[in-house]
C-alpha positions, 0 to 999 in steps of 0.5 A: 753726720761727720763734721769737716773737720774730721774728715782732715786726717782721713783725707791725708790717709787717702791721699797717701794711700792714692800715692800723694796725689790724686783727683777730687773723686779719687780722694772722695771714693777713697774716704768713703771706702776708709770711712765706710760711709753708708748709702743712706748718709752718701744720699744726703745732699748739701743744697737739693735746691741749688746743687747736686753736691752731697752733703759728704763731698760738700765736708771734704771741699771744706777740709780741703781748703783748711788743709791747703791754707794751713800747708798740708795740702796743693793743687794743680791747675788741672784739679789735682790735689797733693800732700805737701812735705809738711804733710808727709813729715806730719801723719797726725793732724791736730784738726782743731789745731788747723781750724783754729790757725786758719781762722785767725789767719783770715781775722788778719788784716790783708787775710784771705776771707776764702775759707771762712766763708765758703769751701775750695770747689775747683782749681781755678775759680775762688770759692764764691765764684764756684759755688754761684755759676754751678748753683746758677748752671745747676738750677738752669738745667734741672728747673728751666730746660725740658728733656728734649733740650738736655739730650740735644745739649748731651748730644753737642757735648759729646761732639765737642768732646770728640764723638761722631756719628751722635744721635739722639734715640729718646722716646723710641723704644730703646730701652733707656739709651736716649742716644748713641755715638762712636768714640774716636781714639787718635784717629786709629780706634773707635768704639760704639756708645749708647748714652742715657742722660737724666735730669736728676735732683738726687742720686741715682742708685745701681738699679739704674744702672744696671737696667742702662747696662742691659739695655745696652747688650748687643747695640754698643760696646760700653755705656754712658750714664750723665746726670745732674745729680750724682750717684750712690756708692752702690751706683759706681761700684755697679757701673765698674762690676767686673765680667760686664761691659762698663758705664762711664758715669758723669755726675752734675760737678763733672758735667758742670767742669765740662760745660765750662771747660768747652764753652757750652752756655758757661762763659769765662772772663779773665780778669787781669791783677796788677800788683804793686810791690813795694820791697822791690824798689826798694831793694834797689 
């Protein structure tokens, strides 16, 4: 398995290859692709127990966090990430180089213990932070919740997030749809879902989808396949295979972000920081 930090310079490579900019799937999808990453190795999950992440995206979160403390990297609020001039004035990275500057950036007093203890997950929590709630979400859903209960929690998801007409179909024949709605766009468009959602540990593989896809065929206009877990390669590759009607995929993390994002059983505390500084007075 590569290790994090060879995966740094391939990250940069994707980033500008996306343009200088891009989501964390967008930089996960285009390393795979320059990395050629076999199915077998994007199976591997990190922490089986605990997360749905893979092992792969797992290596990249830490890149990531080296990359932004040493000045290669930024991110939005809104979770993208972007080369900063130090990176695009720098096409080859020296990956020991910025292990070895991070590390001993924490071992300084007043350093951020971030990086050296876990990677950057999200924008807007610290790492810590990121990997307990969605460790904690992760193990609610897939070990506590009953199947019956996740399609109602896909349902209210899906209201909140817009859909009408939502109605949950498990268990009635239906072929894989465990549910349907109508997507609403600005009021003027609509078109037809059918959803499957699975509690899932591992990965889901493109036989999947493919069998969702056709029991879709005459009963909606495009598909919805969530997850706790996360999907192969294979899976994508099939979900977006051109002549046919497509299946938007939600994995665990993107499940996890829209849970906190809407309040669904995530709670978020905003803490306030005060900070005294002292050169201000007396620069006075």
């Amino acid at each position: 398995m590569v290790t994090f930090d060879q995966l740094m310079q391939p990250l940069i490579i994707a980033l500008n290859n996306l343009g200088g900019s891009g989501s964390i799937d967008e930089i996960y999808e285009e390393v795979v692709e320059l990395e050629k990453f076999d199915e077998q190795t994007l199976a591997v999950l990190h922490n089986p127990e605990k997360s749905s992440q893979t092992e792969v995206g797992y290596r990249l979160a830490w890149a990531r966090t080296y990359l932004k403390k040493a000045g290669y990297l930024e991110n939005s609020s809104r979770g993208v990430w972007a080369l900063t001039d130090k990176a695009k004035q720098n096409a080859k990275l020296d990956s020991r180089e910025i292990v070895n500057f991070v590390r001993e950036l924490d071992r300084k007093p007043g350093g951020s213990k971030s990086s050296s203890s876990e990677p950057e997950l999200s924008s807007d929590d610290s790492p810590e932070e990121a990997m307990a709630w969605r460790e904690k979400l992760h193990h609610v859903l897939i070990e506590e919740m009953s199947p019956d209960a996740f399609e109602r929690l896909t349902q209210r998801l899906l209201r909140e997030s817009g859909f009408i007409h939502v109605e949950v179909t498990g268990r009635t024949g239906d072929g894989g749809i465990d549910g349907k709605g109508i997507a609403r766009i600005n009021g003027l468009m609509s078109f037809h879902i059918a959803f499957q959602c699975k509690k899932y540990k591992g990965s889901v593989g493109a036989p999947e989808i493919r069998d969702f896809r056709g029991a879709t065929v005459g009963r909606a206009d495009r598909g919805m396949f969530i997850t706790t877990g996360s999907f192969t390669k294979a899976a994508i590759e099939e979900a977006n295979r051109d002549g046919v009607a497509p299946i938007d995929l939600v994995d665990g993390d993107q499940l996890a972000d829209k849970l906190k994002e809407l309040s669904l059983g995530v709670k978020t505390e905003l803490v306030e920081k005060v900070t005294v500084e002292p050169d201000w007075f007396l620069s006075l």
